[in-house]
C-alpha positions in Angstrom: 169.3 94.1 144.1 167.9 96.5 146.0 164.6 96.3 148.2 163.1 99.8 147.6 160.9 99.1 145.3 158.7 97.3 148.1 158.3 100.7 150.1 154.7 102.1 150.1 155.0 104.5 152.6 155.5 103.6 155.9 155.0 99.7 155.1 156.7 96.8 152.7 153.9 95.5 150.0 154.8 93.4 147.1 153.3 90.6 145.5 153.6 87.2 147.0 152.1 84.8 145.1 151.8 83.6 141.3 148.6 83.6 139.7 148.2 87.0 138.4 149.1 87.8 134.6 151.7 90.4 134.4 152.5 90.4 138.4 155.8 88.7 139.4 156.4 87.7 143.0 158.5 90.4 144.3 157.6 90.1 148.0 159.9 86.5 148.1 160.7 84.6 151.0 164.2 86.1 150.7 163.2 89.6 150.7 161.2 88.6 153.9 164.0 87.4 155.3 166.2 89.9 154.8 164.3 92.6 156.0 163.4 91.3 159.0 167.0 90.9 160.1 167.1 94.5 159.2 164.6 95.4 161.4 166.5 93.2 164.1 169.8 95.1 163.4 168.0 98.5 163.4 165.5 97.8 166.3 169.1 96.7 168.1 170.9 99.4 167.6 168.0 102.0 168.3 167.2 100.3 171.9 171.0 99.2 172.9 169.6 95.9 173.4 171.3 92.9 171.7 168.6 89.9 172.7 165.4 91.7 171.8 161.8 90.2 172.1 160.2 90.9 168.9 156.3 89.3 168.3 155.3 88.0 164.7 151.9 87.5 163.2 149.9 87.7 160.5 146.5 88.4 159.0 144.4 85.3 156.3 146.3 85.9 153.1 147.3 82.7 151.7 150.7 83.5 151.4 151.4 84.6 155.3 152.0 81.6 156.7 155.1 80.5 154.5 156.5 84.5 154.5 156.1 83.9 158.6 158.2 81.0 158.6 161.0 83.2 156.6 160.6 86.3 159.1 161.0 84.2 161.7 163.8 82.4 160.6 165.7 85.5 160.0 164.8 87.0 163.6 166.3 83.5 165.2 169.6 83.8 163.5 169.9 86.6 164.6 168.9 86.1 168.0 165.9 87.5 168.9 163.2 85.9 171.6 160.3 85.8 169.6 156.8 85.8 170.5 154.7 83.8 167.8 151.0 85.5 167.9 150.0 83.3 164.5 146.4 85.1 163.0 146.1 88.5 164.5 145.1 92.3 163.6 148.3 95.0 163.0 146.9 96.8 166.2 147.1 93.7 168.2 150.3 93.4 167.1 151.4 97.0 168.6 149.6 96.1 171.8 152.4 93.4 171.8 154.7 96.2 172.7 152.4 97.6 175.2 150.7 94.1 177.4 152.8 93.7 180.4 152.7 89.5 179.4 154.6 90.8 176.2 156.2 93.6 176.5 158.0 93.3 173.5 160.7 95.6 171.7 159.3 95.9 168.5 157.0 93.7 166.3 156.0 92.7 162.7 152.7 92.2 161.3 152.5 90.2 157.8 149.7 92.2 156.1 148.9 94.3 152.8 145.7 95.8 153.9 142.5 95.3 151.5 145.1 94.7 148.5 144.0 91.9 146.3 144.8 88.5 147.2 148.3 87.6 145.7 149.8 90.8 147.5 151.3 90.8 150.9 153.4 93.5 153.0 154.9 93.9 156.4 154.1 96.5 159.4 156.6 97.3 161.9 156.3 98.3 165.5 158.4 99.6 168.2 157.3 100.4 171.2 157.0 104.3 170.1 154.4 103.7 167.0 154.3 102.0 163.6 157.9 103.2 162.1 157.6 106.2 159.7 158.7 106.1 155.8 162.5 107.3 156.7 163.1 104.9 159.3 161.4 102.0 156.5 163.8 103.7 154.1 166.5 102.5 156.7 165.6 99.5 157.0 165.9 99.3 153.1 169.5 100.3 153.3 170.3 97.8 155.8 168.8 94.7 154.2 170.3 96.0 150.8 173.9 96.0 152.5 173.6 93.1 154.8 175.1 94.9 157.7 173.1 92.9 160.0 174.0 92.6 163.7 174.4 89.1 165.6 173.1 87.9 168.9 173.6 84.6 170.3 170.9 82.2 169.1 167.6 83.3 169.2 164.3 81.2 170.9 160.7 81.2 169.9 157.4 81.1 171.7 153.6 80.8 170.8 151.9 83.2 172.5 147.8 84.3 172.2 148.1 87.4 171.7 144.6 87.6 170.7 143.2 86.5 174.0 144.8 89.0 175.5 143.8 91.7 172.8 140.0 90.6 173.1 140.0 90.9 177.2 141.7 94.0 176.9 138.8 95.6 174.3 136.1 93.5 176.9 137.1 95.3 179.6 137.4 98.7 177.8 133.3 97.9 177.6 132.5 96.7 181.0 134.1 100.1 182.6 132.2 102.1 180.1 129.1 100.9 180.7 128.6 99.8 184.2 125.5 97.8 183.7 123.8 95.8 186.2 125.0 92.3 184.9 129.1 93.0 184.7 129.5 90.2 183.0 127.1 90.6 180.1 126.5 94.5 179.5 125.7 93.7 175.9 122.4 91.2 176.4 120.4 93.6 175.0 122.4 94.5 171.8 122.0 92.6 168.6 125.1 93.2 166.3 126.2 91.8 163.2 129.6 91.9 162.7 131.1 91.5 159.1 135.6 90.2 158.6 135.3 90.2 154.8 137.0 86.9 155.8 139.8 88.6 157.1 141.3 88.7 160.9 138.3 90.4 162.5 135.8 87.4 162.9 137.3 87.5 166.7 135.5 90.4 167.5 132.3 88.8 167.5 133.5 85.6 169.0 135.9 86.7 171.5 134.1 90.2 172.5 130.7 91.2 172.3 129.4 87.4 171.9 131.2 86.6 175.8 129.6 90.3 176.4 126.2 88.5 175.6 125.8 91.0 172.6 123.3 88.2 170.0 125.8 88.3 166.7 123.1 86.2 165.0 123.4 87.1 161.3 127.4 88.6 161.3 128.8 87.1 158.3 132.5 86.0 157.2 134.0 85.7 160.2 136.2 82.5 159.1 139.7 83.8 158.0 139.9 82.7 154.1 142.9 85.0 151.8 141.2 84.1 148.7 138.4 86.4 150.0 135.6 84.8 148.5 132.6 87.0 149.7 133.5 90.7 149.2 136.8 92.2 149.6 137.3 93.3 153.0 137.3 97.2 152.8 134.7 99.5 154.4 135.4 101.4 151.8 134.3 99.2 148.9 130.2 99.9 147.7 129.7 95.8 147.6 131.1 95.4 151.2 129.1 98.0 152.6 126.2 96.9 150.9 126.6 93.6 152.1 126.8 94.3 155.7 123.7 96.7 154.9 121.5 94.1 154.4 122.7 91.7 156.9 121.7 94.5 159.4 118.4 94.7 157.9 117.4 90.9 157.6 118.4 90.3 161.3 117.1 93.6 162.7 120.0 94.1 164.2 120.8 97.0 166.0 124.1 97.5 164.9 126.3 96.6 162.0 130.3 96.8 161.8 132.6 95.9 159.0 136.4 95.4 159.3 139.3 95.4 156.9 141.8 92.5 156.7 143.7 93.7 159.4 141.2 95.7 161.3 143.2 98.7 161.3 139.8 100.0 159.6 136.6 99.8 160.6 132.6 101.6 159.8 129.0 101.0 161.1 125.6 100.6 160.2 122.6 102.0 161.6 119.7 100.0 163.2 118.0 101.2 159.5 121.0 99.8 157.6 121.9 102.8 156.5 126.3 102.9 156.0 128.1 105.2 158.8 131.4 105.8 156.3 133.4 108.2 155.0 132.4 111.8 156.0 129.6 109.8 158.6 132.2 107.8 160.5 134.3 110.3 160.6 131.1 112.4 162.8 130.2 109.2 165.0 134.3 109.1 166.0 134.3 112.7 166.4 131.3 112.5 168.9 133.1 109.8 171.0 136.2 111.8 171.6 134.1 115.3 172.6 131.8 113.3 175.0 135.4 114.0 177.2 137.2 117.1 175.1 133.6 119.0 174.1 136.3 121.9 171.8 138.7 119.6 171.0 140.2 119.6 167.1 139.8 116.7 165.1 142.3 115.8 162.0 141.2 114.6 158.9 142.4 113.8 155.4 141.7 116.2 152.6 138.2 115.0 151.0 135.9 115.3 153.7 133.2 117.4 153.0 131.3 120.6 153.6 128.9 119.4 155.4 131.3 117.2 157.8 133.0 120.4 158.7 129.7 122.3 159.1 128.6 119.6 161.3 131.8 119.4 163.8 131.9 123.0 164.2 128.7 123.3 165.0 129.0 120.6 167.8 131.9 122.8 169.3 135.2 121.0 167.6 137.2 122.6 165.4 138.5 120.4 162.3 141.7 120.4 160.4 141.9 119.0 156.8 145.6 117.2 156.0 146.9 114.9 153.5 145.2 111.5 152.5 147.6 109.0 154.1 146.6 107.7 157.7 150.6 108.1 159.0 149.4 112.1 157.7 146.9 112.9 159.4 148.3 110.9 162.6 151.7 112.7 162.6 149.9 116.4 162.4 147.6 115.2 165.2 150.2 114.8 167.7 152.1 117.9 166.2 149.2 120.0 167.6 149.7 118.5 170.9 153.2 119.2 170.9 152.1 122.6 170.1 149.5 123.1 173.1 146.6 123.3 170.3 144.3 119.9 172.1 143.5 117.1 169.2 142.1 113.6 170.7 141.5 112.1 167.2 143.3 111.5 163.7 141.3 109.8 161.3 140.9 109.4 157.5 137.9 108.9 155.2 139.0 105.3 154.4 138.0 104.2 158.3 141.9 104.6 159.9 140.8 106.1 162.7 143.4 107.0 165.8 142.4 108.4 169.3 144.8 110.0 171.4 143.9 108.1 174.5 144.8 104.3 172.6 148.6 105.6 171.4 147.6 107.4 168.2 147.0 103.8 166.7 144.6 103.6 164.1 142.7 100.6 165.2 139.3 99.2 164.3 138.6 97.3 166.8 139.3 99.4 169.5 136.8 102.3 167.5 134.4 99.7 167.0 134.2 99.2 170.3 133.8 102.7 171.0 130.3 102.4 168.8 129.1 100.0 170.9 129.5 101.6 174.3 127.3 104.7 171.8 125.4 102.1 170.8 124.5 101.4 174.8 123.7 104.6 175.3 121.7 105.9 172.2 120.5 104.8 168.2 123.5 105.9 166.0 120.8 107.4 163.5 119.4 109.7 166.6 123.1 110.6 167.2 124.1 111.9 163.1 120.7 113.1 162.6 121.9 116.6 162.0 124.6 115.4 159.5 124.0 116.7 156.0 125.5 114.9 153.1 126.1 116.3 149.5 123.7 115.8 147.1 125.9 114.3 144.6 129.5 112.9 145.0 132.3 111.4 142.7 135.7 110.0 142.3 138.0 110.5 138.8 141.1 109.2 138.6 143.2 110.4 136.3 146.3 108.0 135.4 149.6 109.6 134.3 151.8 107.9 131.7 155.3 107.8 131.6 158.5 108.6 134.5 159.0 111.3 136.8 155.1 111.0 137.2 155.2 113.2 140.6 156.5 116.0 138.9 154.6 116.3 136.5 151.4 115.8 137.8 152.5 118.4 140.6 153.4 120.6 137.8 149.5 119.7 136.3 148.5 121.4 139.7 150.3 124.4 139.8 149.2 124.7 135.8 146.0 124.4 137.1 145.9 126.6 140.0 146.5 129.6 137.6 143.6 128.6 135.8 141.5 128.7 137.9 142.8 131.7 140.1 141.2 133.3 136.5 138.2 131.4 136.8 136.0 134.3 138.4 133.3 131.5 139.9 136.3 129.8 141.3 137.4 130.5 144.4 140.6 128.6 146.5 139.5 127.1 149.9 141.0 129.2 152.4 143.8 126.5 153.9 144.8 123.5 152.4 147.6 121.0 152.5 147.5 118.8 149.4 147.2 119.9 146.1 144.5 122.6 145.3 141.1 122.6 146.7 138.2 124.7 144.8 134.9 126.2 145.4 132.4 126.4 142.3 129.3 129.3 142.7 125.8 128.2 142.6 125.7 128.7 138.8 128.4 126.6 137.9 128.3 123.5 139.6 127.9 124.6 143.3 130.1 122.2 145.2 134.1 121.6 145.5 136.8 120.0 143.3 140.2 118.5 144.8 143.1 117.3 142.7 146.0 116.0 144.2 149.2 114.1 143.3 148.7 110.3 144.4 150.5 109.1 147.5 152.5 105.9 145.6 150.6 105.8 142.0 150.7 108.0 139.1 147.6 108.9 139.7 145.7 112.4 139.9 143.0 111.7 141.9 140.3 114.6 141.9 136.9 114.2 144.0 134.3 116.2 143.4 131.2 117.3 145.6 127.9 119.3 144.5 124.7 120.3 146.1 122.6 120.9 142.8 121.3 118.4 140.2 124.2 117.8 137.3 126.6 120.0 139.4 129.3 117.4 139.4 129.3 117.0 135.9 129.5 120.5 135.3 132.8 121.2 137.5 134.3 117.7 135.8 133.4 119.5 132.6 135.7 122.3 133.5 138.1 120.2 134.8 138.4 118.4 131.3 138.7 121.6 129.6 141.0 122.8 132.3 143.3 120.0 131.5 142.7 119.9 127.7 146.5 120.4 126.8 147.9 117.8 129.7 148.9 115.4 126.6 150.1 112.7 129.6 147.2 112.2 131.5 144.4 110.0 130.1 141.0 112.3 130.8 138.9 109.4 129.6 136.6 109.3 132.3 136.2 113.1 132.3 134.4 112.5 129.0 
């Protein structure tokens, strides 16, 4: 048996738990076990330590508890001292590596993002970063083999991690602020803070509400996997619109929302109006010129016009990459390396990763970067001058049978020669994922991206227009365009 079929990226997802027609458990308390053992052995042979310190923790799906007991019994055979941080957030569980009370090798967060509830994964740390898709690929190879390395017997401690997480973003606040009353420079903040019942109902609690920020109003903050309110993604229309209205029935001043493992985070407005996407993108941007006024800010690849309009003309210069947040990460610090300065990565979906917080893409700590903003000024005054497109859309395009990458790369290329004889088509000057293309006035006025999906076969294409029934008329060419694609199902081009 091999464990490759768990990869997504730079993380282990599978399913965990029964329930679902047509899903069988995959993620199994064996596969758990295995692979953290491989972790152990790699982590080991990478550091030249035999008796590592490795924390464990987990976000509110149902299934984490029993798949922590596995992980951890794998890490004790194998000798590790293990720090037990119980419910946490993936960057809490970096900061593990980092906390002087910790200061661990290498770590393992038990989460599969927004996913629905019967799926689960595992993140792994060092003390360099989350590990990339190769060195996942190794750990593959080494669970698959059993080639794992011994220590003498391993120990196990609890440890609040938490605690020390929420002190850490606390004082990240007091220093920025320098109010009057130290100890409470939030008292005149109202925020409502929504965890989709996921692992971010701390940040309320343990930060701004000891901050004496009122949290009156913030909603599913008590950790529940079956996610019975909304599912916790910033991204999704019904979480968004939920923490809308919260804002606006408690006149709060601020709303945030967090994924499951607060990796992710957005805002809202004192008017309830959503700061996502393209709009949270702006607000981070903002934070990191208030010290780097020209510095270049990283994206993924469907941002839109108007969000690059609207950095350039505050003095930044922006860089479209591939979706993916490990993407646009990795080619932030690559411009570093290259003397071109870049002080934030961050994707459309909320991932969002500063270069003064380790390149981790952390909610909470960008959340906490609002509110200091939010001290200072109303978020509405601050993205005043950021436009939006008139109309917006996602189609994706599913692909049927193997090699699905292949082809639907092939679909691109197929399509690129279209439209290179599409004379009101013109190719956006730079891009790194698939083929991005500008419509004229007269034929849709906006853009059209189609790109190969990351793990799925999947061609997703986004479309953005700024006249009336211009994104139906570029998905209209795009149907025609791939009239003769006999594996792809165009049934919502129609």
């Amino acid at each position: 048996m091999t464990y490759a079929k768990l990869q997504n990226g730079s993380d282990i997802r599978g399913i965990a738990l029964e329930g679902v027609d047509g899903e069988a458990v995959n993620l199994t308390d064996e596969a758990v076990y295995d692979l953290a053992r491989a972790f152990a052995t790699w982590l080991s042979k990478k550091t030249g330590k035999k008796q590592l310190r490795i924390a464990v923790g987990r976000d509110s799906r149902l299934s984490g508890q029993k798949l922590q007991h596995a992980i951890t019994d794998g890490l004790l055979f194998d000798g590790a001292q293990i720090f037990d941080c119980d419910m946490a957030t993936t960057p809490a569980m970096f900061m593990a590596c980092v906390f002087p009370q910790t200061d661990c090798d290498g770590s393992i967060m038990i989460t599969a993002s927004h996913l629905p509830w019967n799926r689960n994964g595992m993140k792994f740390f060092d003390k360099e970063g989350g590990l990339e898709s190769h060195q996942i690929k190794e750990l593959i190879e080494i669970a698959d083999t059993g080639r794992f390395e011994r220590a003498a017997e391993g120990s196990m401690q609890k440890c609040d991690l938490m605690a020390l997480y929420a002190t850490h973003l606390k004082n990240i606040i007091k220093e920025a602020i320098q109010a009057a009353d130290y100890a409470h420079p939030l008292k005149d903040l109202h925020i409502v803070v929504d965890a989709g019942n996921g692992a971010g109902g701390f940040f309320a609690t343990d930060v701004l509400g000891p901050l004496g920020a009122d949290i009156s109003g913030s909603q599913f903050l008590e950790p529940d996997g079956s996610f019975p309110n909304h599912i916790p993604n910033p991204e999704n229309k019904e979480a968004m619109a939920s923490v809308c209205r919260a804002v606006l029935e408690n006149k709060a001043n601020l709303g945030l929302i967090f994924d499951t493992d607060v990796d992710r985070s957005s805002a809202v407005d004192e008017f309830g109006n959503p700061i996502s996407r393209n709009a949270i993108i702006a607000l981070a941007a903002l934070i990191a010129k208030n010290d780097h006024p020209a510095t270049t800010i990283v994206t993924d690849s469907v941002t839109s016009d108007e969000l690059h309009a609207f950095l350039e003309s505050h003095g930044m210069k922006h860089v479209r990459f591939k979706r993916g947040y490990k993407n646009v990460i990795n080619e932030a610090k690559r411009l570093n390396e290259n003397g071109i300065d870049c002080q934030l990565a961050i994707e459309t979906s909320g991932h969002a990763a500063y270069k003064n917080n380790y390149f981790l893409d952390d909610g909470a700590y960008l959340a906490t970067r609002i509110v200091i903003e939010a001290v200072k000024d109303r978020l509405s005054t601050r993205l005043a001058d950021l436009k939006h497109p008139l109309e917006e859309g996602e189609f994706r395009l599913p692909i049927d049978g193997d090699d699905f990458i292949e082809y639907g790369n092939a679909v691109i290329e197929r399509l690129t020669r279209k439209a290179a004889d599409t004379p009101f088509i013109q190719a956006a000057d730079s891009n790194f994922e698939g083929i991005r293309l500008n419509f004229d006035s007269g034929h849709g006025n906006g853009w059209l991206l189609v790109r190969m999906s990351l793990h799925d076969p999947i061609l997703p294409c986004n479309i953005e227009s700024n006249t009336p029934g211009g994104v139906k008329q570029i998905k209209q060419w795009l149907n025609q365009a791939l009239r003769d694609e006999t594996r792809l199902d165009r049934a919502i081009l129609e």
